[in-house]
C-alpha positions, -999 to 999 in steps of 0.1 A, spaced: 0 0 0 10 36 -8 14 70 14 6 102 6 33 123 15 44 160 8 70 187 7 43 217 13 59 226 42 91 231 32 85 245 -5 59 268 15 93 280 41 123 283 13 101 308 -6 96 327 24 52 323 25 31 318 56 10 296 55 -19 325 56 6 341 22 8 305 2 -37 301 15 -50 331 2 -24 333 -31 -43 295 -36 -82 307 -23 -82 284 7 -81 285 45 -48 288 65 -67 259 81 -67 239 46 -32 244 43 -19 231 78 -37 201 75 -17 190 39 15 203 58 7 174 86 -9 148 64 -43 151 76 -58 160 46 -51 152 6 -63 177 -12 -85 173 -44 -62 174 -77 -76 211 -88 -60 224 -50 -24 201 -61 -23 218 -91 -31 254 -76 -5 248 -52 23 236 -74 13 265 -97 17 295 -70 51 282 -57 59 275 -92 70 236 -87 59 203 -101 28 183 -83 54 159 -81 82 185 -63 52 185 -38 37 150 -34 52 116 -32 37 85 -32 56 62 -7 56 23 -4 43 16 38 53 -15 50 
């Protein structure tokens, strides 16, 4: 089985956004954003794309599907 798992956090951090900067830039809650940072939420392919878009990265620079064991 896979994991989910993201780089949101620190793509968010090295471009110098808050997690309220990187929310409104992509029309969601700071809310929405902290729970992708900790994995508590995936978010639907449009929001991916949105975010990859703003911090100008790949979908794949930010998510990663890992093998669990």
């Amino acid at each position: 089985m896979s994991e989910l798992h993201n780089k949101l956090k620190e793509l968010r951090s090295a471009r110098g956004l808050t997690q309220a900067e990187l929310a409104e830039a992509a029309g969601v809650s700071r809310k929405t954003i902290n729970t992708i940072e900790n994995r508590v939420f995936t978010p639907s392919t449009t929001l991916a794309l949105t975010l990859a878009e703003v911090l100008g990265v790949s979908v794949h620079d930010i998510f990663q599907l890992e093998q669990s064991t």
